[in-house]
N, C-alpha and C positions, 0 to 999 in steps of 0.2 A: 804984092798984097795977096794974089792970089794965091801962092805957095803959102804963103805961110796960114791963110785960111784952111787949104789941103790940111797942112802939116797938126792944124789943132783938131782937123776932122777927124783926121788918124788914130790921132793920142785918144780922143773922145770914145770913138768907136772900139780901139781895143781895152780901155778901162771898161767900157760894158761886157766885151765879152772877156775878159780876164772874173769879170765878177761873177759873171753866169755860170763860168766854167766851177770856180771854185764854189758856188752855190751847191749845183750838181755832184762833184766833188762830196761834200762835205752831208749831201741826203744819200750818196750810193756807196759811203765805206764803208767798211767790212768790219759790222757790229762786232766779231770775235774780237780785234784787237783795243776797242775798247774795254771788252768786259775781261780779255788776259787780263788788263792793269788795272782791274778792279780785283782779279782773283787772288793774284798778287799780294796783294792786300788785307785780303778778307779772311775771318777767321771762321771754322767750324764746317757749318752745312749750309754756308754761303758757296761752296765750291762745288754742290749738288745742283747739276743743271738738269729737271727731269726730262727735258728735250733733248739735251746731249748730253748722257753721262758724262763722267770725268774719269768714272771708274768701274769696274765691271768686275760684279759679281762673280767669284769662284763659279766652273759647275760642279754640280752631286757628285760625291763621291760613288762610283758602282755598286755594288751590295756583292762581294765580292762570297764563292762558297770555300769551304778550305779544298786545296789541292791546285784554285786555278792559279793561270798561269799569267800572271798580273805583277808588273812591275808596283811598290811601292815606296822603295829605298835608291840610288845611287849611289854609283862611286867612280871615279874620274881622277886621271891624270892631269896633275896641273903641271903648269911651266918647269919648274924647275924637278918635274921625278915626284914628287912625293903624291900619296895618296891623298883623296877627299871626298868625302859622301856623304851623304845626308845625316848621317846620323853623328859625323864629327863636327857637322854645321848647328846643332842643337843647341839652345843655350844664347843663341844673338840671331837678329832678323836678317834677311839676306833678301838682293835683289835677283832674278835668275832674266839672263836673256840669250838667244842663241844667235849666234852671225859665223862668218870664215872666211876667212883672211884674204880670200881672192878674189870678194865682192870689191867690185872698183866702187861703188858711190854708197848705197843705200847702208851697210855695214859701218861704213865708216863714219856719219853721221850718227847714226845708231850708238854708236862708241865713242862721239865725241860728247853724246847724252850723258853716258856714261863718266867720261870723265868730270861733267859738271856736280854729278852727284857724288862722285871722289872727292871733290871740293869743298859741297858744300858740307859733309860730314866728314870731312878728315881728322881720322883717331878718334870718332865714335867707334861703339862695337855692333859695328852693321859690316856685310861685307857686300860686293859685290860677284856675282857669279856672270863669266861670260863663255858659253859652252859651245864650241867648235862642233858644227852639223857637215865637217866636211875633213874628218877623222885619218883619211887616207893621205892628204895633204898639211894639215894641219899638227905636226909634231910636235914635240914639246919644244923643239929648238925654234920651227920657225913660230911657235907662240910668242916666245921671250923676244924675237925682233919683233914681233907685231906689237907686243903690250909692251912695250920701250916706246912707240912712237907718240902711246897716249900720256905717258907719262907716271903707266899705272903701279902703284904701291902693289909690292907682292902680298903684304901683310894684310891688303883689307879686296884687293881687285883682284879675284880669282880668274885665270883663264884655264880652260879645265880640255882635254880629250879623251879620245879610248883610241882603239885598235880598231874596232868593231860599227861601220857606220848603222849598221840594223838597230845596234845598241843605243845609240841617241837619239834613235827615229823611236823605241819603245821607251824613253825615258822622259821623250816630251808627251809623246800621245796617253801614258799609263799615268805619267807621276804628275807630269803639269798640264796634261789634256791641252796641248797644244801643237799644231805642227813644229816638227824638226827636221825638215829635210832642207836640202838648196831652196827649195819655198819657204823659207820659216816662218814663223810669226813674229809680228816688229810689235809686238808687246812686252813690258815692261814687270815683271810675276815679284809679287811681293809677299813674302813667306815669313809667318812670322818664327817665334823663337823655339816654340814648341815642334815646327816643322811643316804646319800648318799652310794651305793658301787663304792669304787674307785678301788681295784684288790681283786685279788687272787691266795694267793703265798703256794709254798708246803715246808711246816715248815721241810719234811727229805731232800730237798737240799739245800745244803749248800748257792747256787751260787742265789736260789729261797728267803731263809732268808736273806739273807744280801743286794737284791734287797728289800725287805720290809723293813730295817731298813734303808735302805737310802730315800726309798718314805716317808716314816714316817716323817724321820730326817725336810725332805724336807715341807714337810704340815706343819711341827709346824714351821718351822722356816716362812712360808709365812704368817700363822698367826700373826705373830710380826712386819706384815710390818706395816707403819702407814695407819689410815682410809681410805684416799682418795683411796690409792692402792689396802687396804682389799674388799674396794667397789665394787670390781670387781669381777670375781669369776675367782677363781686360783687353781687349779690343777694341779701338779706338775707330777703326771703319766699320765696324757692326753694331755700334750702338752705344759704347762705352762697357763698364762692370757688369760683370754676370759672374755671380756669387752662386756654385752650388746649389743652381735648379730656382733660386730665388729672384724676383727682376731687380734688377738696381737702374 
């Protein structure tokens, strides 16, 4: 009689504290993964968190005099030989991110970001830009094993190099005002069609990704509008239409 009085004591006492726990629990989780699956969801300037962006602002462009010596164009070796630069990428919006092949973890994550947005826009005309900050290693050969293991389409997943690593280190800091060296920056650079930078989203949060794949969403589908409308210039993360100096 006595054991089994034990025995209900037990069960008694650990339903209270199974409760307490999950109490506790359930007031110290991590507000972010609730509101991910609200973001998820939501449409517009629900995705504007003014405590955490989701998205970051282009900076100024410099006020540049003529003669200096300032990058504003690229051009980059992709996988397979052939040339690409900024000015043959004009005409559809592209993603720009830099990693190199020999990063063991943070890279490869960064790339498997990547591959998600391969997915979700496959055979849109958007491409993807992935530019090798480690130029000396980084050849077009070992590109094609590395962007093999993502799965990456050559036609929309660019992997891009030079010869010259000074040259990618002026091509992030001049053109996307961004680190590019072995430290790069694990930002996500979203450029629209004109050539323009339109944000800057941080590919390890969640709530930062899925604000980029709704700006994206959003550019391609304004590109479909018809002419007269196209006429105008539309940006969908700065406000929407702006018609020739007039507000829309």
């Amino acid at each position: 009689m006595r054991t089994l009085v034990h025995i209900v004591i037990i069960l008694v006492v650990g339903l209270v504290i199974g409760l307490v726990l999950r109490n506790v629990r359930d007031r110290t989780a991590d507000p972010v993964d609730a509101e991910v699956a609200e973001l998820t969801e939501a449409d517009g300037e629900t995705f504007m968190d003014p405590d955490r962006p989701t998205r970051i602002e282009p900076p100024p462009k410099p006020q540049l005099e003529p003669g200096d010596d300032w990058l504003q164009t690229f051009e980059f070796t992709e996988r397979d030989g052939s040339l690409v630069s900024s000015e043959s990428l004009k005409g559809q919006p592209y993603v720009v991110s830099f990693f190199f092949t020999l990063c063991p973890s943070i890279c490869v994550t960064q790339n498997q970001k990547l591959k998600e947005l391969q997915e979700a826009f496959e055979g849109q005309d958007v491409k993807f830009l992935s530019i090798s900050v480690d130029p000396e290693n980084d050849t077009p050969e070992q590109l094609r094993e590395y962007a093999a293991r993502f799965g990456a389409d050559p036609e929309q997943w660019l992997f891009l190099t030079t010869d010259d690593p000074i040259y990618v280190q002026r091509v992030g800091a001049e053109v996307f005002q961004v680190s590019s060296n072995l430290q790069h920056t694990e930002r996500f650079i979203l450029v629209d069609a004109e050539g323009e930078i339109d944000g800057l989203y941080h590919w390890n949060d969640q709530r930062s990704f899925e604000r980029l794949k709704k700006d994206l969403a959003d550019m391609l589908e304004a590109s479909k509008q018809p002419s007269d409308i196209k006429s105008t210039s539309y940006h969908p993360t700065r406000g929407g239409v702006k018609s020739n100096g007039l507000a829309g």
